[in-house]
C-alpha positions in Angstrom: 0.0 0.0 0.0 2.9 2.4 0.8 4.1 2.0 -2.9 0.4 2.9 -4.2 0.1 5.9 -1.1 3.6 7.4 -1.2 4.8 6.1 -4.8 8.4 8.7 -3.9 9.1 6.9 -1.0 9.4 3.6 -2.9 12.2 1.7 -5.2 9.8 0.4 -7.2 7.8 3.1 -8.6 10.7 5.1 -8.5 12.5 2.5 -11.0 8.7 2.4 -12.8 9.2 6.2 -12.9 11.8 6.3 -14.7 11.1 3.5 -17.0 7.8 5.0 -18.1 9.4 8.0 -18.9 11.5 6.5 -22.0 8.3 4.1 -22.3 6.2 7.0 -23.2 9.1 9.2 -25.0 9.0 5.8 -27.4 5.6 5.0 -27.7 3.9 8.8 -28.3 5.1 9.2 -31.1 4.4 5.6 -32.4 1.0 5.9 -31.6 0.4 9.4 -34.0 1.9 7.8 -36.7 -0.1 4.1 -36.2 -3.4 6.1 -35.7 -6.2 5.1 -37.1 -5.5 1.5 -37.1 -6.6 -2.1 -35.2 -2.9 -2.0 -34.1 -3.4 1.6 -32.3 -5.7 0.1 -29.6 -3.0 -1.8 -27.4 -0.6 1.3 -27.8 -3.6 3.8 -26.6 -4.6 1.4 -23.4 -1.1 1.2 -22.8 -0.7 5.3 -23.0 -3.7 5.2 -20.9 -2.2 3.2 -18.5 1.4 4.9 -18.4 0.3 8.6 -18.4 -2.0 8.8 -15.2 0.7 6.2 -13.4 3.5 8.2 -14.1 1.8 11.6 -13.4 0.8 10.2 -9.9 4.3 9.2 -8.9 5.6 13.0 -9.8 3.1 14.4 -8.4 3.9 12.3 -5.0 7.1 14.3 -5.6 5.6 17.5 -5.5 3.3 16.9 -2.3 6.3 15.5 -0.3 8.3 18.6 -1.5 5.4 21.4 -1.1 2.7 20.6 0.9 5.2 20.9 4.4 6.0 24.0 3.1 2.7 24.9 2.2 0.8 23.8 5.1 1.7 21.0 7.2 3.0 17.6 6.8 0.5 16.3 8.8 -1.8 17.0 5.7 0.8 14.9 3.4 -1.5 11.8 3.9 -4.6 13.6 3.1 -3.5 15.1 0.1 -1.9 11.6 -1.2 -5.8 10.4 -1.1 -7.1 13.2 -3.2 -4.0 12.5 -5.4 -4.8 8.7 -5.6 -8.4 9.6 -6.5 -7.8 12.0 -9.1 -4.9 8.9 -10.6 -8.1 6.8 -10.3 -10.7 8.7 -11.7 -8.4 9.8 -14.9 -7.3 6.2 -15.2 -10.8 5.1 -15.7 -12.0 8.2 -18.0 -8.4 7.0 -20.4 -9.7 3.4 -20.4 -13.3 4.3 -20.8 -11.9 6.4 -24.0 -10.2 3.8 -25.2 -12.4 1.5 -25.2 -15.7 3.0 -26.1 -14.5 6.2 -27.6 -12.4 7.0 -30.3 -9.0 6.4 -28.1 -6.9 8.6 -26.6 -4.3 9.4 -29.6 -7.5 10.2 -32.2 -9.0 12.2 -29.5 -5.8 13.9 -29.0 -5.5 14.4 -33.1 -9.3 15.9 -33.5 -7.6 18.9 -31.8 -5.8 19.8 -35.0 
């Protein structure tokens, strides 16, 4: 639970971090140029996937760093909930677009 909760504080999602940060360097680009096709779909659920994930472990960054500052670091738990339910909530609206939407790259593209 710490790992999901306080993603920063972890090896793991720190290693995942930085993973997913050449993962999606690699595979944004891939999915513009493979959009609109069948083989788009497993790129946009993984996008969908990687984005919110990635976002929620810098963002963990940014609460540990700020919110003391801020306020207090008794509210660093408190505001790693809301961040896990906005992670969740996007996470959900990506798949949901993916799925029964036009996906998240030819949503993305209809903006040009």
């Amino acid at each position: 639970m710490e790992t999901i909760l306080a993603p920063d504080t972890a090896k793991v999602a720190t290693t995942f971090y930085h993973k997913s940060s050449i993962a999606l360097a690699v595979l944004t680009p891939v999915a513009f140029v493979l959009s609109p096709s069948s083989v788009n779909l497993p790129i946009d659920l993984t996008l969908g996937v990687l984005f919110p994930v990635h976002a929620h472990i810098a963002l963990n960054y940014v609460i540990s760093d700020y919110v003391p500052l801020l306020f207090s670091s008794s509210l660093i738990p408190t505001f790693r909930m809301g961040l896990l339910g906005v992670t969740v909530v996007t996470a959900t609206g990506l798949l949901k677009l993916n799925l029964f939407g036009p996906g998240l790259t030819e949503s993305i593209k209809s903006l040009w």
